[in-house]
N, C-alpha and C positions, 0 to 999 in steps of 0.2 A: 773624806780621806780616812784613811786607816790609820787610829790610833798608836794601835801596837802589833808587831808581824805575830800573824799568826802561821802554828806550825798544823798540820794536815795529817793525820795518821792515814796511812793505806795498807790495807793488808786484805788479797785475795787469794791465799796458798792452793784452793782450788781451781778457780776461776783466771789462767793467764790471762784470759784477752779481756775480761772487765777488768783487771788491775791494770794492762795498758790504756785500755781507753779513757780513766779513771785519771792516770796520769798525768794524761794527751790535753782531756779536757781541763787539766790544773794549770799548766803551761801560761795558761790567759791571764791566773789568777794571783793575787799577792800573798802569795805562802811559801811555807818550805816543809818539801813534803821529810816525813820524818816515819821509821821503822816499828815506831813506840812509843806509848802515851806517856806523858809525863809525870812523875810520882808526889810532884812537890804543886801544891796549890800555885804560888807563886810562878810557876812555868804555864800556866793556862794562857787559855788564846787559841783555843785548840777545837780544829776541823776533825773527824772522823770519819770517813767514806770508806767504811771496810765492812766485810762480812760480819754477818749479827753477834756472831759467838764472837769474833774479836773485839768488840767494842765495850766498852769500857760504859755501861749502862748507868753508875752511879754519880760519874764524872756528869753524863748528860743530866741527871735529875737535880745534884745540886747547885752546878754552875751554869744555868741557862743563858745566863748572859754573856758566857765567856766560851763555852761548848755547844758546837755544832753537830749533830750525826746522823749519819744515813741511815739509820730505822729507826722505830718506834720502837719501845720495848714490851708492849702488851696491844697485840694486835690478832689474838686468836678470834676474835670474829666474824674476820675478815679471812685467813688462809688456812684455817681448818673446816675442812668441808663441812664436817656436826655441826661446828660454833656459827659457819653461814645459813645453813639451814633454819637451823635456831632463831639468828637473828633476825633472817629476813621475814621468816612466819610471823613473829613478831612483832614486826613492824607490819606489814600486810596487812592483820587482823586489827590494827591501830588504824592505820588508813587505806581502806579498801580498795580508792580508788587511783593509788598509786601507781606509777608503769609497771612498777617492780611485778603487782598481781600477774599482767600477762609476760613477762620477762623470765619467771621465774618456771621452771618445767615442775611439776605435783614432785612431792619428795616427801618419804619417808624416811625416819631417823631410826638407827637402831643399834641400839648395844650387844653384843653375843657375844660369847666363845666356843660354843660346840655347839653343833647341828641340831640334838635332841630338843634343843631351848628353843627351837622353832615352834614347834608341836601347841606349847602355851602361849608364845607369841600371837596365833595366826587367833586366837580367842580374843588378844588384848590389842597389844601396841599396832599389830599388824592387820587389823580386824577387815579395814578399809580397803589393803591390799591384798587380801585374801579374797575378798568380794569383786574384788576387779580382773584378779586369776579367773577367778571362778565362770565371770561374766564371757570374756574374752580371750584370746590368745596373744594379745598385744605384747608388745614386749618390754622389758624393763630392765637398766644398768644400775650395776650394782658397785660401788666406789669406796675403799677404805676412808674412813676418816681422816686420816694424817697420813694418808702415800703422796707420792708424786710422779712427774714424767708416767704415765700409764698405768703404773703398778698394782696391781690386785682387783685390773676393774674387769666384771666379768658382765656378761646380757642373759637373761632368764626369764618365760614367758610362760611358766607354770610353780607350783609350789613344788614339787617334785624338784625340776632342775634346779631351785634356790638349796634346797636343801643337799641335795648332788654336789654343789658348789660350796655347802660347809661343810660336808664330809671330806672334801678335796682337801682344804684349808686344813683338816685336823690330821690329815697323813705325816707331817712333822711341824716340830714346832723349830727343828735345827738345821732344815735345809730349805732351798729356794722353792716354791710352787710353779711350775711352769704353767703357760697358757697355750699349749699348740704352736711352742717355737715362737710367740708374740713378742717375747720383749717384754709380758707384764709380771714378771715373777714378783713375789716377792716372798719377805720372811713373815712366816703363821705368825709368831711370837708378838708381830707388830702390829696382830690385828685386834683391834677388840669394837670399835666404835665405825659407824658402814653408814653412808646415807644412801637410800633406793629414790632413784629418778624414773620416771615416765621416758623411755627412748622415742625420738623425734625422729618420728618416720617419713617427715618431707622435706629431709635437708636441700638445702641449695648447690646444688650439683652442675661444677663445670669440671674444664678438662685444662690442666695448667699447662699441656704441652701443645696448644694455641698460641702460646707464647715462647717461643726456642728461646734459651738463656745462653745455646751457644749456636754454629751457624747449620743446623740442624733444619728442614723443612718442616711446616706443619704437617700433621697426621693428615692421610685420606678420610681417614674416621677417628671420631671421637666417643670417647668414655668417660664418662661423667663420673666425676670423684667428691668425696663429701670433701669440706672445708671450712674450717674454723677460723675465724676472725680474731688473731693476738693483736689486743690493742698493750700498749705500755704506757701503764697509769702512774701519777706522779703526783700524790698529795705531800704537800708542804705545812708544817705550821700546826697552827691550829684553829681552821682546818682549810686551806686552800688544796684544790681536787685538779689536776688538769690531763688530758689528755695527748697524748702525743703523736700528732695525724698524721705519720709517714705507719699505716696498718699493715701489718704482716696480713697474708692470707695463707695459711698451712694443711697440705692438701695430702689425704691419705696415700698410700704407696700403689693400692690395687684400686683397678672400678668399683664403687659401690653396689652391693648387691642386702636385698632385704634379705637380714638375720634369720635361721634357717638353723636346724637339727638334723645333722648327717645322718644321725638314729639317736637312741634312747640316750648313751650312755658320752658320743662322742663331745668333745668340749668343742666349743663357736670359736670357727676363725676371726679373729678381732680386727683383720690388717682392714678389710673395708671400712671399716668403723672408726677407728681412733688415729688420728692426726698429728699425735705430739712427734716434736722434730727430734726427741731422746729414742723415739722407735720407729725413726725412718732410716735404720744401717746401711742400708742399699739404695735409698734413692738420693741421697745428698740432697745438693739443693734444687735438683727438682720437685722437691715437693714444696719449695717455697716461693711465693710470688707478693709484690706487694699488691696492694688492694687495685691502685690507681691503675696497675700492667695489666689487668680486669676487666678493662671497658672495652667493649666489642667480642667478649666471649659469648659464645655460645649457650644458653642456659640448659641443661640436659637433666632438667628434675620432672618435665614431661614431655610429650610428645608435640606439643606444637612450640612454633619458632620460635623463639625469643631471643633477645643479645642482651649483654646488660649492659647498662649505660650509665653517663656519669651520673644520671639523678638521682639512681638505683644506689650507688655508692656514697651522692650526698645524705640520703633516706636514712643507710644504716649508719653511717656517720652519728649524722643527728641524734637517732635513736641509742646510741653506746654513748653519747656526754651524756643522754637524760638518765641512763641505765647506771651509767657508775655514779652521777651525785646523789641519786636515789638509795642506791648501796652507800656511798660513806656517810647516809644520811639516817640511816639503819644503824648503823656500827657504833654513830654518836650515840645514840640511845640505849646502848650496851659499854658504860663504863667501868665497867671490871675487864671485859677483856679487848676494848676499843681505847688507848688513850693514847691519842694526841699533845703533843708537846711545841711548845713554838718555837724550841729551838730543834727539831727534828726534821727529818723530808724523807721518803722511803720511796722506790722503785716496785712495782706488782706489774706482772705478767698478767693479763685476764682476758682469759678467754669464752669467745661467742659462739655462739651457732648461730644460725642465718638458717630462719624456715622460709618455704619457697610454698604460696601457692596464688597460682596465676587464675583462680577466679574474677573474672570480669563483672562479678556484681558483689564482690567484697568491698565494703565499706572504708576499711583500713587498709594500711600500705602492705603489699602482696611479701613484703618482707619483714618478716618477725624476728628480731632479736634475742637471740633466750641469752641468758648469763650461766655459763655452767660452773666457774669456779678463778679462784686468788689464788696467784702463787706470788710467793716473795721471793726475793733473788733470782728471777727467771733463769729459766737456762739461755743465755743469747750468744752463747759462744756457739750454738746448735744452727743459728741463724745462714751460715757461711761465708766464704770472703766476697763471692759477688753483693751483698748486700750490707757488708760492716759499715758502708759508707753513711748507711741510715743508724746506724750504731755511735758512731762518732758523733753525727750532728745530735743524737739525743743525748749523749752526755757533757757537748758543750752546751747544750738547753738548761741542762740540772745543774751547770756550775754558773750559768750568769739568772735563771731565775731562784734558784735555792740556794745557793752556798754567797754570789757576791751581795745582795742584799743583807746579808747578814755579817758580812764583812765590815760593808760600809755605812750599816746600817741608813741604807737609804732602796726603800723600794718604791715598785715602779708603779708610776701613780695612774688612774683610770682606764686601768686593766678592768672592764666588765665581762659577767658570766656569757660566753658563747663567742667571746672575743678570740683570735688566734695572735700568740706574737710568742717569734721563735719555736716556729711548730708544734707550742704546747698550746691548745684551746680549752678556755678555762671553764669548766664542768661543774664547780662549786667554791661559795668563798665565805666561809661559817666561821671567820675570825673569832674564837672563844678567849683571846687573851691568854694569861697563866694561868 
């Protein structure tokens, strides 16, 4: 039984539909939701399920017993792309033979601000990726440190076009950069920290409109679209990790076609390439399907037949619980900018790629999971209304395994790792205490 009512702070002044849902899911629960934290110790008892910058972070550090809140307040090494990079290197070169090693796509780290600072780079920090220009014409993305939804990430498959692409960058530091009408602008000013990826040239490629969302016929023909796997992670405590198996699949807006230079100088259409639901303007929710609406597609990453099927979908399943305790198992190892609290619980957006290759004397499973990156506070209002339904049931998820345990102080007992209940399957359970 509950002691004493506790009051609930909510506040998403950006975000309407996660402060409805936020709400919706409170309904269940023994509180009263309230506009403001309370100033006076003696008013504690107090829930926090609001946006990071509203939350009252000192309240969480020294009343653990009596404060609840929905983030952590030091978690850069987890959603800053540098600080993942960093960490998962890391830990990789600690245990070799981690998932994380094949999960992870080759990445370079790199600090800049003007293009000439290449020049010494490609001698030192960049030596490695300068040998592999040099080798090949492969190609490689390039991702600000701290952007999101899309912003600033460009594809470059020489040192020439890298360095093209910070001259770009240094045209102002007061107005927006466009990328060929992309959606990926962003402001110079905010760039200074960039991690370089190896781009995955054998995405998993099907065609979402095999599946009409409204009474629409299937295509005659099909075109094969890259597709990212948003899982929504939900570690608890300190540190319980779990997954929440209702998977977005979010699918670019045009067919996929291999990245290409119109000429020397022209900038990469990015719309084949990037999948976030912040820069699909014009396809709504067509670009979005969940995973399981999936089974019987078509697979269009080669030229012989395939469909995928539900085992294909358990495959990557499996392989993103192992991907993300792997990663929060990294991030523990990094306590300056990783700390868990047990009286905390936070929401991340993380996204997959799904490599595709259907060699028939491949040893391992034809589908490779890469992890590309953490976001906190997803965008899921970008989700749409045909699918809020999956929205709802994950935040009554977060209010009876995160918020009423801690209410009633009684949790739920012989929960094991790989177990599902209330469609969150649990990924990792590194109970560290206070």
């Amino acid at each position: 039984m509950v002691s004493l009512p506790y009051n609930c702070f909510v506040s998403w002044p950006a975000a309407p539909l996660t402060e409805r849902l936020v709400r919706k899911a409170l309904d269940s629960l023994p509180v009263t939701i309230v506009t403001s934290t309370p100033q006076l110790a003696s008013q504690l008892k107090l829930v926090q399920w609001s946006t990071y910058d509203d939350i009252d972070h000192e309240l969480t550090h020294l009343h653990r017993q009596d404060v609840l809140s929905s983030s952590y307040t030091f978690r850069k090494a987890l959603i800053r792309k540098h600080f993942l990079s960093r960490c998962l290197h890391s830990y990789i070169t600690k245990y070799p033979t981690s998932p994380l090693k094949a999960a992870s796509p080759k990445t370079f780290e790199l600090e800049i601000s003007f293009a000439d600072e290449l020049e010494e780079m490609w001698a030192d920090d960049l030596w490695d990726l300068g040998q592999a220009l040099d080798a090949s014409r492969a190609w490689w993305i390039l991702k600000p440190g701290m952007s999101d939804r899309g912003q600033g990430i460009r594809l470059f498959n020489s040192k020439e076009s890298l360095e093209e692409i910070f001259e770009e960058f240094e045209l102002s530091d007061d107005e927006d950069v466009s990328d060929n009408n992309s959606g990926t602008a962003v402001v110079t000013s905010q760039l200074r920290h960039f991690v370089i990826q190896e781009y995955l040239s054998n995405p998993l490629l099907l065609d979402p409109s095999e599946i009409p969302i409204d009474k629409s016929s299937k295509p005659a023909e099909l075109h094969g679209r890259k597709v990212i796997k948003s899982v929504l992670g939900q570690p608890s405590g300190a540190l319980q990790v779990y997954l929440y198996d209702r998977i977005l699949a979010l699918f670019s807006s045009v067919p996929y076609t291999d990245p290409i230079h119109s000429d020397g100088k022209a900038p990469i259409d990015l719309t084949p390439h990037l999948t976030n639901t912040s820069l699909q303007k014009y396809n709504g929710e067509e670009g979005v399907r969940l995973l399981d609406e999936l089974v019987g597609c078509q697979i269009l990453s080669s030229s012989d037949y395939a469909t995928f099927q539900k085992e294909d979908s358990a495959s990557i399943i499996c392989q993103i619980v192992e991907i993300l305790a792997e990663t929060f198992r990294a991030a523990l190892q990094n306590p300056v900018h990783f700390q868990p609290l047990p009286n905390a619980f936070e929401l991340y957006g993380v996204d997959f790629l799904v490599a595709y290759n259907a060699d028939p004397l491949l040893e391992t499973s034809k589908y490779q999971v890469k992890l590309l990156e953490i976001n906190a506070e997803p965008a899921i209002e970008l989700t749409g209304p045909r699918l809020t339904w999956i929205l709802e049931g994950l935040f009554e998820s977060i209010g009876k395994v995160c918020i009423e345990p801690f209410l009633t102080h009684e949790k739920e007992k012989g929960w094991g790792v790989g177990e599902a209940r209330h469609h969150f399957v649990k990924a990792l359970d590194e109970d560290r205490g206070t």
